[in-house]
C-alpha positions as CSV (number, residue, x, y, z in Angstrom):
1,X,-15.1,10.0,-2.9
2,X,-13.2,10.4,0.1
3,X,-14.9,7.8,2.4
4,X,-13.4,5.4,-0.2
5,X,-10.6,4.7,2.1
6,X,-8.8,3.2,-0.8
7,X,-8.7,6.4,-2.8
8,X,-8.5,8.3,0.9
9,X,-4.9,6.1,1.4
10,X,-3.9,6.7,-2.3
11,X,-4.7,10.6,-1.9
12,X,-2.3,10.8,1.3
13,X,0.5,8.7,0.2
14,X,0.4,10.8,-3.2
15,X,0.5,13.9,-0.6
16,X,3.4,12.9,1.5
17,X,5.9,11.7,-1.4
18,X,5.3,14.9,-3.3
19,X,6.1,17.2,0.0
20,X,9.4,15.0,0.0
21,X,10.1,15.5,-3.8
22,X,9.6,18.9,-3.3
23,X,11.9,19.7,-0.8
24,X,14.4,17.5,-2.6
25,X,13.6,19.1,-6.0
26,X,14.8,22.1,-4.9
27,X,17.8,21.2,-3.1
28,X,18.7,19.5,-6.1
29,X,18.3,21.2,-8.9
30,X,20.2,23.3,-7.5
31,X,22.7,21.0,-6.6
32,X,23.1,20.1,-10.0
33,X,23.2,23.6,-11.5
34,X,26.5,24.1,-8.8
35,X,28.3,21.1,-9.4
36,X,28.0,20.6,-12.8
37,X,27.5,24.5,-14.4
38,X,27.1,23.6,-17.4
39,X,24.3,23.0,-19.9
40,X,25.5,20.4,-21.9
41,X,25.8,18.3,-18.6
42,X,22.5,19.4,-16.9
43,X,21.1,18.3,-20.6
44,X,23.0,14.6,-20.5
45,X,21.9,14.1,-16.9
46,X,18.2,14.9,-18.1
47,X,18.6,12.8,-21.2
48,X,20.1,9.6,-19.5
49,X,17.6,9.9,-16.9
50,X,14.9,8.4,-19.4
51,X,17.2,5.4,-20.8
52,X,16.0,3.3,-18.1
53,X,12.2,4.1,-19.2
54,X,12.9,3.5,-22.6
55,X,14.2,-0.3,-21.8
56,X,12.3,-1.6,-18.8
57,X,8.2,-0.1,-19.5
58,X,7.6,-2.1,-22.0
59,X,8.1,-5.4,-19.7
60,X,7.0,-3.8,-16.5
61,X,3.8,-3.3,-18.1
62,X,3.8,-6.8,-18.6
63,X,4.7,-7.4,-15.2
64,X,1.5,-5.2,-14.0
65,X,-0.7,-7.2,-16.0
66,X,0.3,-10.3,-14.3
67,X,1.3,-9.4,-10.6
68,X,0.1,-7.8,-8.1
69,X,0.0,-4.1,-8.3
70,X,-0.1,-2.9,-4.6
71,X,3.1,-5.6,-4.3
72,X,4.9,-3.9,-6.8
73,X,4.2,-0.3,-6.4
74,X,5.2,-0.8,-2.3
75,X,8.5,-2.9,-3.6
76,X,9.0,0.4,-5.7
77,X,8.5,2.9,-3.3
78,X,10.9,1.0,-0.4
79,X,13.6,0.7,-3.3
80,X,13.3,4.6,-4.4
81,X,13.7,5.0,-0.2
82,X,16.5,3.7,-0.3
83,X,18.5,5.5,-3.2
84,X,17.1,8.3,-2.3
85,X,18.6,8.2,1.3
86,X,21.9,6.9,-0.1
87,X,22.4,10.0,-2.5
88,X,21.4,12.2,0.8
89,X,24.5,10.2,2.9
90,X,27.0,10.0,-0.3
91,X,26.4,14.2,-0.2
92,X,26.5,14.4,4.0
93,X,30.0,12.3,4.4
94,X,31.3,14.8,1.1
95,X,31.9,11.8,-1.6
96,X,29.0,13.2,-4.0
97,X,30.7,13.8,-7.9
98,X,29.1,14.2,-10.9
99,X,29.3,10.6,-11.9
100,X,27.1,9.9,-8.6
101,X,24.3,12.0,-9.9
102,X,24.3,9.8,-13.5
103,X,23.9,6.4,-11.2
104,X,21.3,7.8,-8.4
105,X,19.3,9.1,-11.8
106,X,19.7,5.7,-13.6
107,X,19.3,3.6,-9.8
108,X,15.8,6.0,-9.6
109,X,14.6,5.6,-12.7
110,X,15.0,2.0,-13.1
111,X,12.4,1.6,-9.7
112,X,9.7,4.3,-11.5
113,X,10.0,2.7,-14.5
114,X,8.9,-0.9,-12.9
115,X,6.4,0.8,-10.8
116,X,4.6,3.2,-13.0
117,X,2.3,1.3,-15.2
118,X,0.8,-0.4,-12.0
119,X,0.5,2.5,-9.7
120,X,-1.6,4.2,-12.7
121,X,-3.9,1.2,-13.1
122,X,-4.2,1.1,-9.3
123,X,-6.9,4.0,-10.0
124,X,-9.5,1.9,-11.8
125,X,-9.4,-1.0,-9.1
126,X,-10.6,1.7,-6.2
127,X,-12.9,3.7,-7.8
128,X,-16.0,3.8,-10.7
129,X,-15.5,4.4,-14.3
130,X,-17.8,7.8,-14.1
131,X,-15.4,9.0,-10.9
132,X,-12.3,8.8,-13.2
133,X,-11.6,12.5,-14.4
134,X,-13.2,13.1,-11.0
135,X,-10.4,11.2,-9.1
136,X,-7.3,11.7,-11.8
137,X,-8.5,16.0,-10.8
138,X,-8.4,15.2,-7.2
139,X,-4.8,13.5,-7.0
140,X,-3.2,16.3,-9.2
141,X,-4.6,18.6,-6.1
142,X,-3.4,16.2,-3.9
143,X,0.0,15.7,-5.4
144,X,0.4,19.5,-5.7
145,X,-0.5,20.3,-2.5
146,X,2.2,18.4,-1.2
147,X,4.2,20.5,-3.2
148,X,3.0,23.1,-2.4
149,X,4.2,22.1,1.5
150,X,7.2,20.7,0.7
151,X,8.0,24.3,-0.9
152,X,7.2,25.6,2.1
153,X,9.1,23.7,4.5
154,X,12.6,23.6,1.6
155,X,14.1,27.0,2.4
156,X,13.7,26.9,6.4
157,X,15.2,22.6,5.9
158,X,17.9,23.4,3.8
159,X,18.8,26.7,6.1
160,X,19.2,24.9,9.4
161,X,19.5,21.5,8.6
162,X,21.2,21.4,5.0
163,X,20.8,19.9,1.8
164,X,21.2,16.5,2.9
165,X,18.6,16.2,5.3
166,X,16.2,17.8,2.5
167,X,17.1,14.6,0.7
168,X,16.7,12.2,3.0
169,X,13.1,13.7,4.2
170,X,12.2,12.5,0.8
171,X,13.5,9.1,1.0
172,X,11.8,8.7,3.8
173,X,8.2,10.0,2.7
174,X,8.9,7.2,0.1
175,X,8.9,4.4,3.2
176,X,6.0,5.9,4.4
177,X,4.0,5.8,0.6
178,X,5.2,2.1,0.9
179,X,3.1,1.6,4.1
180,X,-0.2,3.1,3.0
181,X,-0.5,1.2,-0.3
182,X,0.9,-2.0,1.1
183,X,-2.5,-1.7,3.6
184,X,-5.2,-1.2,0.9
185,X,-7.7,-3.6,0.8
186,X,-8.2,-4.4,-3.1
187,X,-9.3,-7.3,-5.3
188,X,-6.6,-7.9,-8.1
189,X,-7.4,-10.5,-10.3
190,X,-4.4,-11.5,-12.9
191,X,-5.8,-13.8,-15.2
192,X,-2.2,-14.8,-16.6
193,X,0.6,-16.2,-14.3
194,X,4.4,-15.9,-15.8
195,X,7.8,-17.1,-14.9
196,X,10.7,-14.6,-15.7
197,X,12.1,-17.2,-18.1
198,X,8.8,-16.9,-20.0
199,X,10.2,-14.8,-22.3
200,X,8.7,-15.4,-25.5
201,X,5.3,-15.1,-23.5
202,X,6.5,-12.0,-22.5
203,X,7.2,-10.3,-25.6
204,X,3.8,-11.8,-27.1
205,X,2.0,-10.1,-24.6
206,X,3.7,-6.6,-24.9
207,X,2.9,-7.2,-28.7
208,X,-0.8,-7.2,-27.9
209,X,-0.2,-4.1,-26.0
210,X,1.5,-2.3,-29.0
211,X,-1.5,-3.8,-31.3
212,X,-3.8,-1.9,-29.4
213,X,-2.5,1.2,-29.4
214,X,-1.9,0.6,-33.4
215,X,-5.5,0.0,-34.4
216,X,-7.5,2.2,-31.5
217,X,-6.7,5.5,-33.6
218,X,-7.9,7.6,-30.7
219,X,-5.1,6.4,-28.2
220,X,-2.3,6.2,-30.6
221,X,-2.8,10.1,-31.4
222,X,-2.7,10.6,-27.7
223,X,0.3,8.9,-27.5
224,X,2.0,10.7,-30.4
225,X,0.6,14.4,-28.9
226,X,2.0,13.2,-25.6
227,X,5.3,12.8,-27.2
228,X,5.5,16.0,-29.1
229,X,4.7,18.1,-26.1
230,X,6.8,16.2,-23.5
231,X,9.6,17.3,-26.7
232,X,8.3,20.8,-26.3
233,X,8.8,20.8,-23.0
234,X,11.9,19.8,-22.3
235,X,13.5,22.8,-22.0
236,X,11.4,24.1,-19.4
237,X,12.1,20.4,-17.2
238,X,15.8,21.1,-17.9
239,X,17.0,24.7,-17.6
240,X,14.9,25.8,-14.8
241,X,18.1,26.8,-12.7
242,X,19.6,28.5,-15.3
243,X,15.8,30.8,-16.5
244,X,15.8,31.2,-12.2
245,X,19.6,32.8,-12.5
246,X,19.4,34.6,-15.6
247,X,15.8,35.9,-16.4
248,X,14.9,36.2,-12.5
249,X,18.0,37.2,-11.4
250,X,16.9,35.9,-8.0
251,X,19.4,33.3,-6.9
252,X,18.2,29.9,-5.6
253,X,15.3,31.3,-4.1
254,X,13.7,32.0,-7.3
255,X,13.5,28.1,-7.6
256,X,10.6,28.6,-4.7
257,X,8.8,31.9,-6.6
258,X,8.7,30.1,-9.6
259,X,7.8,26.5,-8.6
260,X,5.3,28.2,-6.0
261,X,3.7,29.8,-8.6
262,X,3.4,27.2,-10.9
263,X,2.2,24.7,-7.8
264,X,-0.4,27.3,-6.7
265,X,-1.9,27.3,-10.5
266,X,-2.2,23.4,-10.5
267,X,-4.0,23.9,-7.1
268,X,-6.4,25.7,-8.9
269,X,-6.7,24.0,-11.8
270,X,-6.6,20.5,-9.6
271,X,-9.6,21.9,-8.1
272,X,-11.5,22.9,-10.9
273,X,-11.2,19.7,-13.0
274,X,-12.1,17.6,-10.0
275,X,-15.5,19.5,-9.7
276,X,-16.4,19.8,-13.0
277,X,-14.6,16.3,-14.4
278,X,-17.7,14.5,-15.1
279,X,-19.2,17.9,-18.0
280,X,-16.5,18.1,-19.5
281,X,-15.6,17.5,-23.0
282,X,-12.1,15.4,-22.9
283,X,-10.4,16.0,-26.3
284,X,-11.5,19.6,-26.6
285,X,-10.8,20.3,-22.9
286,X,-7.3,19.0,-23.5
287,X,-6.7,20.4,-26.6
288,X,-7.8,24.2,-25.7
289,X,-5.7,23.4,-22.1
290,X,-2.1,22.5,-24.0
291,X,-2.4,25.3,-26.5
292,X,-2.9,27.5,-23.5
293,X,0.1,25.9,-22.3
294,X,2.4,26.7,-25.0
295,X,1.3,30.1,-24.7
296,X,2.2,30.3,-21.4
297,X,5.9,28.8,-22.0
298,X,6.2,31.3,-25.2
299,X,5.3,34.2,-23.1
300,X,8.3,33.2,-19.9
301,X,10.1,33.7,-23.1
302,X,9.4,37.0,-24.3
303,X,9.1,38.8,-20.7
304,X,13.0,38.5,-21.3
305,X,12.8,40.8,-24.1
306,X,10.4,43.4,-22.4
307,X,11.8,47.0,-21.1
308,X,9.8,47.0,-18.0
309,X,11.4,47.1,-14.1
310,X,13.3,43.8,-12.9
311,X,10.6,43.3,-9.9
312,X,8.2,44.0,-12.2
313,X,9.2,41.6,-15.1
314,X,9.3,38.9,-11.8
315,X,5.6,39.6,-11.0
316,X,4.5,39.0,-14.4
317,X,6.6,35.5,-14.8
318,X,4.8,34.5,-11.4
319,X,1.2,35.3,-13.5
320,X,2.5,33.3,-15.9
321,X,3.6,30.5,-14.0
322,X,0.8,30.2,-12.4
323,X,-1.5,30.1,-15.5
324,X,0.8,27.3,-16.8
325,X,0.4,25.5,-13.6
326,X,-3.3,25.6,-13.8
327,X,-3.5,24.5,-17.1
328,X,-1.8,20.9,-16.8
329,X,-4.3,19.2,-14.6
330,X,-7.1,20.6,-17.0
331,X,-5.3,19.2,-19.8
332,X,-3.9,15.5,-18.3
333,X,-7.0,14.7,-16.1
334,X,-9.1,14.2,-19.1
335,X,-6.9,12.0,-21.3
336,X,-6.1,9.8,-18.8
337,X,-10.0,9.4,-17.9
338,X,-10.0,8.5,-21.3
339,X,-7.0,6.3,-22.0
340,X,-8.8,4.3,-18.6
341,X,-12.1,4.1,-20.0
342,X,-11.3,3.2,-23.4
343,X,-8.5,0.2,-22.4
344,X,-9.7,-3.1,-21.1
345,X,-8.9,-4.2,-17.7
346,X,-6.5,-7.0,-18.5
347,X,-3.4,-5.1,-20.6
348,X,-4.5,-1.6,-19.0
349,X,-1.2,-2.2,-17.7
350,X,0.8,-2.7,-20.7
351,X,-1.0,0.1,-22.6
352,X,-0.1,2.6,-20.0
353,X,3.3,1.1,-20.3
354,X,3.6,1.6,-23.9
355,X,1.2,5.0,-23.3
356,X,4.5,6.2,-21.3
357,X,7.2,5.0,-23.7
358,X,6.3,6.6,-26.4
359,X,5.4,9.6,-24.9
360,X,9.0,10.1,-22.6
361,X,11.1,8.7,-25.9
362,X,11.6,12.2,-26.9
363,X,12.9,13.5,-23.6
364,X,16.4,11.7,-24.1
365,X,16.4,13.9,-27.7
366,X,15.0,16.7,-26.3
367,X,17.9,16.9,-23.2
368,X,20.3,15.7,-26.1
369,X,19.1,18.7,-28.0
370,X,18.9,20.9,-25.1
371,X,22.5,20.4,-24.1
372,X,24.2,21.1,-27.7
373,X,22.3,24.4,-28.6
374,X,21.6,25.2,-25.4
375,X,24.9,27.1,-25.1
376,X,24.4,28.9,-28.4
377,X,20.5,29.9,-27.9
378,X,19.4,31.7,-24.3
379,X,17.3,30.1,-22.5
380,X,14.5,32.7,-23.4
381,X,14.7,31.9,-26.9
382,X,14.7,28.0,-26.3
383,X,11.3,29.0,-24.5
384,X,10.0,30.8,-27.1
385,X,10.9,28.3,-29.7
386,X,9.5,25.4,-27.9
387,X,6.3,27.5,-26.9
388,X,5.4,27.7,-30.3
389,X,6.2,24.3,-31.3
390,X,3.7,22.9,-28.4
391,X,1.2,25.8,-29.6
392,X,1.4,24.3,-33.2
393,X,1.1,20.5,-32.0
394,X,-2.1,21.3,-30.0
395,X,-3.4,22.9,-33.5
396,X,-2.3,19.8,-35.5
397,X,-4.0,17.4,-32.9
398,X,-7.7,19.7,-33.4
399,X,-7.3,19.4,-36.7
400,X,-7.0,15.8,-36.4
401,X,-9.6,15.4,-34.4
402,X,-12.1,18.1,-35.8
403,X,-15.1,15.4,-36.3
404,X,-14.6,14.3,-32.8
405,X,-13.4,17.4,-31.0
406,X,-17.4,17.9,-30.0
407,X,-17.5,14.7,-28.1
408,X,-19.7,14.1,-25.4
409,X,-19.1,15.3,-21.9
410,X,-18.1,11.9,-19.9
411,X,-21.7,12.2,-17.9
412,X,-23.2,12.4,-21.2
413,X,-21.4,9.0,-22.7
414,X,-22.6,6.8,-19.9
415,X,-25.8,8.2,-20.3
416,X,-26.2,7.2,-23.9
């Protein structure tokens, strides 16, 4: 798969903007955990994060649908570059407030939210239909690799250079993601040509997109599982400073044992679902993967609770972590295989869109929810509590899904 320089120039540029996010992750998260020390806030700044995806992905799917998607996924990239780089000067000359970190969140979402639908249907225009959960296994290690660098390279950047520099490292990897998939060599073909003003044509078409996902029943469960656990999760996306300071009790650097751990595990699990992509069984596979994953979540919950030795409880969250980690690539690379193989080529991009939507439109409740209880309930118990409600979603979706649960393998399919 990797002489397909098309997927080789996908693979690298996925590589090089996740070192940078990495680096930047952690500079800050903690950043925000500092300047704003409080949950509520770190909540709101999570929630309105998402606003932007909730208003602009149903037209950018459009938008991938009729232009070209290497134009719009470079334009993307060099626009992220840029904010990016601004929020690292704003914090070098000493103006950064909290009401900066609201706009570079909005500013950043707005170019992801344009972007997304096309880089995702970027995939089936570079490589064959029985290479998707193949490929999809392959960029996770890719993209968590980089992470896995950037990680790395964070404490030793921050240490002698500073937090600005680790954010502007990842506004420029962005410039250099630009590059690589401005150069690839792909046939788009866009059988409808629109005018912004076209806007009645524009709603007609993300009503087709919305049709489809009403009346293929398999797709529109995916999108409502997709929302329950991104719910589930939110905690976990939100409060990772504060579990780091008071569960760890490591400081800042805890931010690397964790995320390390949890990048090692989709290393792994990366791995593994790229070899074995084409056997598996998609909805059981993801099914089985999630519930693990609510497990996992539950369980960083309860070590709280445990009487066992501080170093010792920190070596079991690492286990832990790492387990999560390996399960998400098991669990995604499959459905999106699917989602891929099941959409047709000319509104893969608005199904993605609404794919996305749906599924992110509880993150704004979830960091909502997460900032008003979340300084009444520790963060162990919001673990716990969401754990469990990710473990029973997974059950609801088999259950669903028990006459086709024993689907065929995706090798199997194409056979028949």
């Amino acid at each position: 798969m990797f002489k397909n320089m098309n997927f080789l120039k996908v693979t690298i540029a996925t590589v090089i903007t996740r070192i940078g996010d990495s680096i930047d992750s952690i500079a800050l998260s903690w950043l925000v955990y500092v300047l704003t020390g409080s949950k509520l806030l770190m909540g709101t700044l999570f929630a309105v994060s998402f606003i932007p995806n909730l208003l602009i992905l149903p037209f950018s799917g459009v938008i991938a649908d009729v232009v070209s998607k290497k134009k719009l996924t470079f334009m993307s990239d060099i626009f992220r570059g840029l904010s990016v780089s601004c929020l690292a000067l704003v914090y070098y000359f000493n103006l950064l407030e909290v009401w900066h970190l609201f706009l570079f969140v909005v500013i950043n979402s707005v170019f992801e939210s344009l972007a997304d639908p096309a880089r995702s249907t970027l995939l089936p225009l570079i490589v064959k239909e029985d290479e998707y959960v193949s490929a999809n296994g392959y960029l996770s290690t890719a993209s968590t690799l980089g992470n896995l660098i950037g990680i790395g390279l964070a404490g030793a950047i921050i240490g002698f250079f500073g937090i600005w520099v680790a954010i502007l490292i990842d506004g420029i990897t962005f410039f250099v993601s630009g590059v690589l998939i401005l150069s690839m060599k792909i046939k788009e073909i866009n059988n409808k040509k629109l005018q912004l003003s076209q806007i009645n044509e524009y709603l007609n078409m993300i009503k087709e997109g919305f049709k489809f996902v009403k009346n293929d029943h398999l797709i529109l469960s995916f999108v409502l599982f997709g929302a329950i656990l991104n719910f589930s999760f939110v905690p976990f996306n939100v409060l990772n400073p504060v579990y780091v300071d008071q569960v760890m009790k490591t400081g800042a650097i805890g931010m690397s044992y964790l995320g390390g751990a949890l990048l090692f595990g989709m290393l792994a699990g990366g791995i593994l679902i790229g070899n074995i992509g084409k056997k598996v069984k998609p909805i059981k596979t993801a099914v089985i993967s999630f519930a693990i994953l609510g497990l996992c979540y539950s369980l960083l919950g309860v070590i709280n609770y445990i009487s066992i030795a501080q170093s010792a409880k920190i070596v079991v969250i690492i286990i832990i972590s790492f387990f999560f980690g390996m399960m998400l690539p098991i669990a995604q690379a499959p459905i999106i295989a699917m989602i891929m193989k099941r959409i047709p080529s000319d509104i893969i991009g608005r199904v993605i869109s609404i794919f996305t939507l749906i599924s992110l439109s509880t993150n704004p409740l979830g960091g909502t929810i997460v900032g008003a209880i979340g300084d009444n309930l520790s963060v162990s118990q919001l673990f716990m509590m969401m754990g469990v409600f990710g473990i029973l979603g997974s059950f609801a979706f088999m259950i669903y899904h028990r006459n086709t649960v024993l689907e065929p393998s995706m090798t199997e399919e194409k056979t028949a």
